[in-house]
Structures are given as structure tokens and as C-alpha cells.
Backbone as CSV, one residue per row, in Angstrom:
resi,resn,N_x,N_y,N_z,CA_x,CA_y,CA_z,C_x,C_y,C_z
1,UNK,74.435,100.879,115.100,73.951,100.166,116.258,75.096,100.006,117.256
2,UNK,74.985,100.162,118.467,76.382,100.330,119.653,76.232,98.971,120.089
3,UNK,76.054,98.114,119.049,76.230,96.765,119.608,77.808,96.010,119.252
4,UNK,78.091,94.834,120.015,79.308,94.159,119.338,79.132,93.511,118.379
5,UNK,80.578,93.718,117.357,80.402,93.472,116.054,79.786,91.701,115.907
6,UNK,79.933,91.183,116.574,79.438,89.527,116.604,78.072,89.833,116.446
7,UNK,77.634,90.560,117.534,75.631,90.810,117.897,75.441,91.506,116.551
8,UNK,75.991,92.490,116.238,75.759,93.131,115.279,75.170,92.361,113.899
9,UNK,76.625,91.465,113.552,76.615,90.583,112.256,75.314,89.689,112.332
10,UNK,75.358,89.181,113.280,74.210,88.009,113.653,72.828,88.562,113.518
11,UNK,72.635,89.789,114.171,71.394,90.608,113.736,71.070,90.860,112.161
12,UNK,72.252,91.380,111.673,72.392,91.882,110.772,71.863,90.315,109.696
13,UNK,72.196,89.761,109.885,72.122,88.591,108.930,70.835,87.686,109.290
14,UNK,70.424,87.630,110.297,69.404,86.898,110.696,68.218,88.097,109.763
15,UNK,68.352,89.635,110.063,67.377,90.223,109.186,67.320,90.403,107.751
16,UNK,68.330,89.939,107.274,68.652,89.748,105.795,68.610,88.007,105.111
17,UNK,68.704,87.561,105.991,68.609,86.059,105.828,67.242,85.198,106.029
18,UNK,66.541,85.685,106.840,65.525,85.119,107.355,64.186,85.315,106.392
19,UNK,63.179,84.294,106.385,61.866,84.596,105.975,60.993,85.308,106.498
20,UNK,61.152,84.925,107.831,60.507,86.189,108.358,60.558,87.489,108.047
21,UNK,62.100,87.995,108.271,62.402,89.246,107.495,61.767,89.688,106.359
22,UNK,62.002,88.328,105.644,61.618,88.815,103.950,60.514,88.941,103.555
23,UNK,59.543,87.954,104.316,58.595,88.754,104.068,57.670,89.880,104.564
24,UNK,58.472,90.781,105.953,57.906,92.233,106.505,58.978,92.629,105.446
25,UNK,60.219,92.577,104.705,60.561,93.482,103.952,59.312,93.744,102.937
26,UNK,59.238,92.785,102.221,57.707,92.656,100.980,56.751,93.341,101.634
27,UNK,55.993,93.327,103.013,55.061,93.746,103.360,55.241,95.648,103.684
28,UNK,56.613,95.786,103.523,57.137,97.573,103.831,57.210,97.807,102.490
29,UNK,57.767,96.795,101.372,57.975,97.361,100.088,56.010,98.185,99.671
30,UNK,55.319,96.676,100.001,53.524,97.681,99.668,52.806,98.713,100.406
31,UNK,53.425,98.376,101.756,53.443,99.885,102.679,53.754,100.975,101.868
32,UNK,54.844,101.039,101.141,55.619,101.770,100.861,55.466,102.760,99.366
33,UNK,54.381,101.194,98.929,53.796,102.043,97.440,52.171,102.414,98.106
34,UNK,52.176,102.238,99.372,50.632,102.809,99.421,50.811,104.024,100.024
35,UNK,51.844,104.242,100.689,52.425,105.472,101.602,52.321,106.696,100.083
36,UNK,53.267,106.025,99.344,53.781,107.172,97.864,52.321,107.300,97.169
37,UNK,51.162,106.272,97.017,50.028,106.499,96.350,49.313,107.602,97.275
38,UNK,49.237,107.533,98.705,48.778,108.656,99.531,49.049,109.672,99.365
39,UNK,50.584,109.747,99.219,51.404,111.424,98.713,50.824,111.787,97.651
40,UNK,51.267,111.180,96.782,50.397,111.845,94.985,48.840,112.381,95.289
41,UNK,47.902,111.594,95.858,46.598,111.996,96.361,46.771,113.787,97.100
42,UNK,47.467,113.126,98.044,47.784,114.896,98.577,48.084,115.857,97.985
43,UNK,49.526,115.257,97.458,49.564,116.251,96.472,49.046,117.023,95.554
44,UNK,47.887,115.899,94.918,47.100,116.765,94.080,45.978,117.248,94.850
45,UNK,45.348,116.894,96.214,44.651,118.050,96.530,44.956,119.081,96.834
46,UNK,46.417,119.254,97.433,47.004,120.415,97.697,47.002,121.606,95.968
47,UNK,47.238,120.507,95.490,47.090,121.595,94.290,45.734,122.009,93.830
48,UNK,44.835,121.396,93.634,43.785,121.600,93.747,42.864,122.895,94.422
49,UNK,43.064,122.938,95.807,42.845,124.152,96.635,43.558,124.668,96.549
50,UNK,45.182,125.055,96.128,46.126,126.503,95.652,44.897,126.828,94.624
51,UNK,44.558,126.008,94.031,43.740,126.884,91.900,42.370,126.751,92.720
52,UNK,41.756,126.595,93.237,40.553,127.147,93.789,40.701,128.408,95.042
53,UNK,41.623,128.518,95.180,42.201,129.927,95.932,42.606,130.531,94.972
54,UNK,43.257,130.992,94.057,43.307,131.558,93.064,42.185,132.189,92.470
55,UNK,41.398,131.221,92.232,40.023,131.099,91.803,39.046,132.477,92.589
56,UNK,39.437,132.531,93.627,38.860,133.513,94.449,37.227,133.163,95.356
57,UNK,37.994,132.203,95.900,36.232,131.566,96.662,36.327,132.636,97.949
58,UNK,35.540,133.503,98.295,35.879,134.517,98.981,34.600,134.460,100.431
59,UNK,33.601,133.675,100.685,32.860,132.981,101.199,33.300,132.665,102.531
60,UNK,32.643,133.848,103.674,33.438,133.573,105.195,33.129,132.578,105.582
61,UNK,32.204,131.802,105.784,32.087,130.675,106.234,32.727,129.026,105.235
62,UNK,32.387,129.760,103.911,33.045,128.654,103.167,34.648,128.421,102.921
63,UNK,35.213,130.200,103.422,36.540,130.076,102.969,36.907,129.516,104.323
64,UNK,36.599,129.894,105.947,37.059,128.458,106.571,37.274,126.990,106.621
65,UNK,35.789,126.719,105.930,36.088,125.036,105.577,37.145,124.954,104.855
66,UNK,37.072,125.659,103.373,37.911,125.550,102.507,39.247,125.901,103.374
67,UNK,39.934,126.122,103.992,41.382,126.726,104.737,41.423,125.388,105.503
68,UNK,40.844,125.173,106.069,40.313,123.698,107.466,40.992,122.208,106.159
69,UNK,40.020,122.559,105.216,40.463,121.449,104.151,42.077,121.717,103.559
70,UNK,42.280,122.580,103.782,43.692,122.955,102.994,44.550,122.709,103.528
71,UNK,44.060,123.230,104.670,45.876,122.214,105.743,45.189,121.107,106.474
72,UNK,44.076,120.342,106.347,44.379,118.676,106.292,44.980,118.052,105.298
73,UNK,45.267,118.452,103.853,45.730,117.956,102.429,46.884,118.671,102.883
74,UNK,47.229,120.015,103.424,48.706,119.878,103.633,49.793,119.226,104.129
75,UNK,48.862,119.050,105.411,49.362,118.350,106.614,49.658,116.697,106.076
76,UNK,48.307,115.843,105.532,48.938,114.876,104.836,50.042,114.339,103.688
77,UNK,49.839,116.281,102.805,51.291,115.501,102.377,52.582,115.362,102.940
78,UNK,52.354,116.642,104.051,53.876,116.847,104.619,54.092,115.333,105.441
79,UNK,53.101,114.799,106.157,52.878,113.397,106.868,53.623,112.372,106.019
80,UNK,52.894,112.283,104.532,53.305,110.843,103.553,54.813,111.266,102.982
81,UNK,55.087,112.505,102.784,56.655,113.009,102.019,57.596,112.648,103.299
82,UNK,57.452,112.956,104.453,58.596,112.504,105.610,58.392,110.742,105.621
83,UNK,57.282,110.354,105.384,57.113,108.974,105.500,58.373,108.566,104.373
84,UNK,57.731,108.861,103.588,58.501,108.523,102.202,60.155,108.450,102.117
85,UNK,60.089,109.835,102.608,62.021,110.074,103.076,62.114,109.074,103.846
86,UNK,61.977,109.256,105.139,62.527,108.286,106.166,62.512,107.002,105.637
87,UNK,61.603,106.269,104.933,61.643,104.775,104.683,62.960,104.720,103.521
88,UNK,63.021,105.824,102.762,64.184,105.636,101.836,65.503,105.840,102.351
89,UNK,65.646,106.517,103.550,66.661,106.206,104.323,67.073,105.181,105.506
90,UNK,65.723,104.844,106.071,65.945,103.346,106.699,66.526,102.330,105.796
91,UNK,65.583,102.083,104.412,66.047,101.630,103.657,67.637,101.816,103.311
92,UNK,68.328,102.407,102.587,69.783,102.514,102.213,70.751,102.589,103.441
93,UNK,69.906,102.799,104.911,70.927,102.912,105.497,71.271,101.133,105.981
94,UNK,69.766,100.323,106.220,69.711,98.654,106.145,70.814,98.334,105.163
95,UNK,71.009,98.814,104.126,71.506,98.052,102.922,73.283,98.725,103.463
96,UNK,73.370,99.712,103.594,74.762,100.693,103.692,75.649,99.215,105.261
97,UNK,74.446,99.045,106.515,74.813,98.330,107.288,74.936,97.403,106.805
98,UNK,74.303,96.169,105.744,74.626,94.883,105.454,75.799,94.971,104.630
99,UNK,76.229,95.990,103.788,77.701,96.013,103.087,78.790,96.259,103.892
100,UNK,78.772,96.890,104.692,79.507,97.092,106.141,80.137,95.829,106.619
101,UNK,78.990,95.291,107.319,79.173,93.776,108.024,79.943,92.687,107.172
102,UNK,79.251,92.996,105.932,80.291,91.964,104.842,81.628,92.385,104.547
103,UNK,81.530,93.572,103.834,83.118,94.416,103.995,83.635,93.710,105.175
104,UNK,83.482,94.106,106.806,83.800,93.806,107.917,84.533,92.195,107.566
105,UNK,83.636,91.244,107.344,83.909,89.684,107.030,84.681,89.300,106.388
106,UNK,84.594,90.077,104.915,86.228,90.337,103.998,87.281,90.390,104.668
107,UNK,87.218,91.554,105.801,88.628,91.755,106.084,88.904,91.098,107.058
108,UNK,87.828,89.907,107.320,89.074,89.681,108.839,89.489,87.793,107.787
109,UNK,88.184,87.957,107.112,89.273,86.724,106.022,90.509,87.145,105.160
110,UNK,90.817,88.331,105.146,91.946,88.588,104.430,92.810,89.453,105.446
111,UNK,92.518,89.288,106.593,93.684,89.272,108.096,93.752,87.750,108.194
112,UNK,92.797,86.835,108.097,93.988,85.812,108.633,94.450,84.649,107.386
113,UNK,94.152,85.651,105.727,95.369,85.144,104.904,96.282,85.792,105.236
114,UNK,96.001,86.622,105.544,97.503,87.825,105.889,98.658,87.307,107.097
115,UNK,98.081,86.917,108.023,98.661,86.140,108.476,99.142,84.776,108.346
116,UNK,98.000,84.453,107.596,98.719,82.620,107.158,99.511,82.810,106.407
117,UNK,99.448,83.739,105.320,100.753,84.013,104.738,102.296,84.508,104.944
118,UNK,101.630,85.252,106.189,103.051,85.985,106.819,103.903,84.527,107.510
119,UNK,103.310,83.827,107.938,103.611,82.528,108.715,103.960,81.819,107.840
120,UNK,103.667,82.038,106.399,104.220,80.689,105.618,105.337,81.714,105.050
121,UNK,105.761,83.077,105.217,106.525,83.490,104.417,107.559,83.185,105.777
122,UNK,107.862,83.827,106.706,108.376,83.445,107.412,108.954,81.786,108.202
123,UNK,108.311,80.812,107.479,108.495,79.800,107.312,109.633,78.937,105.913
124,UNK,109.060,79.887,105.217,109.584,79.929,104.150,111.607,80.547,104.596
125,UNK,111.443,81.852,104.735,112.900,82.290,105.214,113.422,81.496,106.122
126,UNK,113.004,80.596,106.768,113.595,79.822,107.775,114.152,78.648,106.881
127,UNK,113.005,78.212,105.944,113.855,76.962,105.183,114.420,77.439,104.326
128,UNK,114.935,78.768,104.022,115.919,79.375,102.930,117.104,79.083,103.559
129,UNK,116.840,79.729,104.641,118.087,80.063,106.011,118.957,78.528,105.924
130,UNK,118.042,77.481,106.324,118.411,76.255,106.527,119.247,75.470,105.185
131,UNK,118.500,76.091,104.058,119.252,75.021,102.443,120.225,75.955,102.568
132,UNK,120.195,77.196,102.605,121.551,78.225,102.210,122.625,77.374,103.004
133,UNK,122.486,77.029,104.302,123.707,76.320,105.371,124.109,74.861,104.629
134,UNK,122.890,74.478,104.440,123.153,72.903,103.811,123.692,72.904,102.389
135,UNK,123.724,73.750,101.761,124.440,74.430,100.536,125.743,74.701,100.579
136,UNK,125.582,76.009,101.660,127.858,76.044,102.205,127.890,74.545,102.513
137,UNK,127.182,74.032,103.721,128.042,73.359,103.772,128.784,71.801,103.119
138,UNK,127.516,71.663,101.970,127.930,70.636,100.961,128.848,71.266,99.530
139,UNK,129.001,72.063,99.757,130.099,73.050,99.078,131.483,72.459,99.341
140,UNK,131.434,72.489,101.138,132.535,72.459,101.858,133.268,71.172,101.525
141,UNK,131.971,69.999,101.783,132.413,68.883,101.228,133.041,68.401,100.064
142,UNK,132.099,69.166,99.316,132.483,69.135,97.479,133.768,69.810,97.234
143,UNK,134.407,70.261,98.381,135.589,71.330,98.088,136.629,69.997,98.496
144,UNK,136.461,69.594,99.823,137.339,68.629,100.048,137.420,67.159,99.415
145,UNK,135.854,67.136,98.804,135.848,65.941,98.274,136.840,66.038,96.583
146,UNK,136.751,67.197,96.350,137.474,67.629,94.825,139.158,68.123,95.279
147,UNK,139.359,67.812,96.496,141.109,67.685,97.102,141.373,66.374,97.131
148,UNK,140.250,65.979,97.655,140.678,63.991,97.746,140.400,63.537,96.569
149,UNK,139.741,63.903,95.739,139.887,63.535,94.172,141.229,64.009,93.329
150,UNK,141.697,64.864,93.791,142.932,65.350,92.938,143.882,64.501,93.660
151,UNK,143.748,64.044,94.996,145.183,63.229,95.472,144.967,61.955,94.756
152,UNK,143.813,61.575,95.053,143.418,60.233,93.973,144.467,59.986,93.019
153,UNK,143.857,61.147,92.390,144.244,61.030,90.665,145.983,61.096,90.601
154,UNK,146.562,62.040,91.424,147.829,61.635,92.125,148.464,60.471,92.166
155,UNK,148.021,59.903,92.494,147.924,58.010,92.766,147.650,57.419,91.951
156,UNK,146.764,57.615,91.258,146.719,57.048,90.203,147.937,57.411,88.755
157,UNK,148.095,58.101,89.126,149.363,58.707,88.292,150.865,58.207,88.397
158,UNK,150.802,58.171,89.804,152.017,57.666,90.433,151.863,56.336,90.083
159,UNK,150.792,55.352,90.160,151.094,54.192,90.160,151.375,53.982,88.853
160,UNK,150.881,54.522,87.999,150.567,54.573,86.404,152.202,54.168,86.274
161,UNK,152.453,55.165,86.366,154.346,55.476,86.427,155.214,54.105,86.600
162,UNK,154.968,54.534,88.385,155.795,52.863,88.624,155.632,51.864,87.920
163,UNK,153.969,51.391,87.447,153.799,50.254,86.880,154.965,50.792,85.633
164,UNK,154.754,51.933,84.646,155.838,51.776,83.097,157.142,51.396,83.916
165,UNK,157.622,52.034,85.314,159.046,51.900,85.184,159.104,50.785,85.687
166,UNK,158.459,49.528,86.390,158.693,48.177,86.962,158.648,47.681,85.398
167,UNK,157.595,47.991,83.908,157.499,46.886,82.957,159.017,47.376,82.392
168,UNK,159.017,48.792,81.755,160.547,49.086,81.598,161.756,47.969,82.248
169,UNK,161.992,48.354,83.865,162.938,47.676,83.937,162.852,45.865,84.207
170,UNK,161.586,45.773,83.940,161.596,44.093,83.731,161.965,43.551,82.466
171,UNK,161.705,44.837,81.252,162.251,44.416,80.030,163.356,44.495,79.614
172,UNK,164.371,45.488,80.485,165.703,45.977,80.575,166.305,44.234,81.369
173,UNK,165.815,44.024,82.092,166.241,42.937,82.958,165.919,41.414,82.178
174,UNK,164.714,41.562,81.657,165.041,40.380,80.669,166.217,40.026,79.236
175,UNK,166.105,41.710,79.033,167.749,41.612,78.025,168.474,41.190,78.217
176,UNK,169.258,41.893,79.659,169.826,41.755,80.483,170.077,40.029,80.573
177,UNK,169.018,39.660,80.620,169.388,38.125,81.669,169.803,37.167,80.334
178,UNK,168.895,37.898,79.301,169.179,37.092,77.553,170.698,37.437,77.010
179,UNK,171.366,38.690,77.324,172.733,38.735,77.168,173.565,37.658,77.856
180,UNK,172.684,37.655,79.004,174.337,36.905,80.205,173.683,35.208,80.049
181,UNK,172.605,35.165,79.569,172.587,33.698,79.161,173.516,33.536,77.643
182,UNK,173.547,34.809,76.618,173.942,34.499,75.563,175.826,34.583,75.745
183,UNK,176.246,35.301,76.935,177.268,35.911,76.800,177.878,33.838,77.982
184,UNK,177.305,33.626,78.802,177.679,32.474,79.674,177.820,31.270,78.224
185,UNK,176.671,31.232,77.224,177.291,30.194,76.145,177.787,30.205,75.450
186,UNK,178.202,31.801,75.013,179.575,31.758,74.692,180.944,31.368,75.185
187,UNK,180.860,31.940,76.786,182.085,31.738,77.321,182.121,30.022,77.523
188,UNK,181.106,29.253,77.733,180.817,27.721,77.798,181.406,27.381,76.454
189,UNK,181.107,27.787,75.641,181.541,27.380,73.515,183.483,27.531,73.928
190,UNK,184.179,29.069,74.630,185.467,28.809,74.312,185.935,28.093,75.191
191,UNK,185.132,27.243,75.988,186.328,26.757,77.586,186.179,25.674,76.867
């Protein structure tokens, strides 16, 4: 149909969807077995007058009727057999168009996952982009923060120290002060 795919679908579905539709489809389906019951009829008169021609009805006036009758039973089957075709191709080609239109519907729902996805993947690389930076750059921190932890500990080392060498020489200095108190009462004992 050279219509747009919107008119198209909408047709397309209103005749597949509708009651109306459904029931002239039902009413073509018994068309359709009365069309094929007509053919078989023909058919067998057509066969019929081949074996009575055979037969040899040789009768000038009768073998006209009989010829007159032979291609009206021809003529009807050739009539009900094109009937027959054509409805079986209206038919499959109705059905070939409604898989179409749906196919069609598939893909434009899986164009715009395709796109929602491309948008979330690309969304995605952007917040890769962004933790990768926030990554260096808490690295950077963690680099300097593990320099100012080693000076720390520096300090803490150092003080460690001073504190032994201030208790050291406070204990050196209390000897110290216990000699020259012991060494002053002595010299107090000889004066």
C-alpha cells in the first residue's frame, strides 16, 4: 500500500483489530468454502462431459448443446479456481502485511532501546571518565597524606627520643645532685 507507515499501521490494525473486520473476515472465510464447494461441482462436471465425449455422443444438434454445456462447466471452473487463488493470496498477502507492520513496531522499539542504551552507555563513560579523575586524584592525596604521615611518625620518633634523653639526663642529674649532696656532707663531717 503507498501509504505512510503511520496510515498504513493504523489501517492495518484497525482491520485486524476490529469486529467489524472480524466478522467480514468469517463472512470471506464461508464465501470461501462456498467458492471451493462451486469448484469441486465444476470440476466434476467438467469431468463428466470429457467421459461422455469419449463416450462418443456424436449428435449435431446434441453435440452443440453438449459443447455449449462444456465450456459453461469450463468456464466456471476456470471462474471458481482464479477465485480460489486470488483469495489465497489476498489472504497471505493480509497476513505477510500484518507481520510486516509488527516486525516494523519491533524495530523502532528496539531503535529507541538502542538508543536509550547508547545514552546510558555514553553516560556511563562519562561517569567512568569522572571516578577515574576522582581516583588520581584521591591517590594524589593519599600520596601526600602517606608523606605527612611519615613526617608524623618522624615526630613522633623524635619526641620519643628527647623524652628517653630528658628522663636519662634527669636521672644522670639526680645522681649527680645525690653525689654533691653526699660529697657537701662529707666535706660538712671534716670542717
Amino acid at each position: 500500500m503507498p501509504l505512510p507507515f503511520k496510515w498504513r499501521r493504523g489501517l492495518l490494525k484497525f482491520l485486524s483489530e476490529s469486529p467489524l473486520a472480524s466478522k467480514t473476515r468469517f463472512v470471506m472465510k464461508i464465501v470461501f468454502v462456498l467458492v471451493f464447494v462451486l469448484f469441486i461441482d465444476s470440476l466434476n462436471s467438467v469431468i463428466k462431459a470429457d467421459e461422455l465425449k469419449k463416450k462418443g455422443v456424436q449428435l449435431g444438434h446434441i453435440e452443440a448443446a453438449f459443447a455449449t454445456k462444456r465450456f459453461y462447466y469450463q468456464r466456471n471452473m476456470y471462474l471458481t479456481g482464479f477465485t480460489l487463488f486470488l483469495s489465497l493470496i489476498l489472504n497471505r498477502t493480509f497476513v505477510m502485511l500484518l507481520d510486516l507492520v509488527k516486525s516494523e513496531e519491533r524495530m523502532e522499539v528496539v531503535k529507541k532501546q538502542a538508543a536509550q542504551q547508547s545514552k546510558e552507555y555514553t553516560r556511563l563513560l562519562e561517569s567512568e571518565s569522572t571516578l577515574q579523575k576522582e581516583l588520581k586524584d584521591l591517590t594524589e592525596i593519599a600520596a601526600s597524606h602517606s608523606s605527612t604521615k611519615q613526617d608524623l611518625d618522624n615526630l613522633k620518633k623524635q619526641a620519643k627520643q628527647q623524652q628517653e634523653e630528658y628522663l636519662r639526663m634527669a636521672d644522670d642529674n639526680t645522681v649527680l645532685q645525690k653525689r654533691l649532696k653526699g660529697s657537701k656532707s662529707e666535706n660538712r663531717k671534716d670542717i
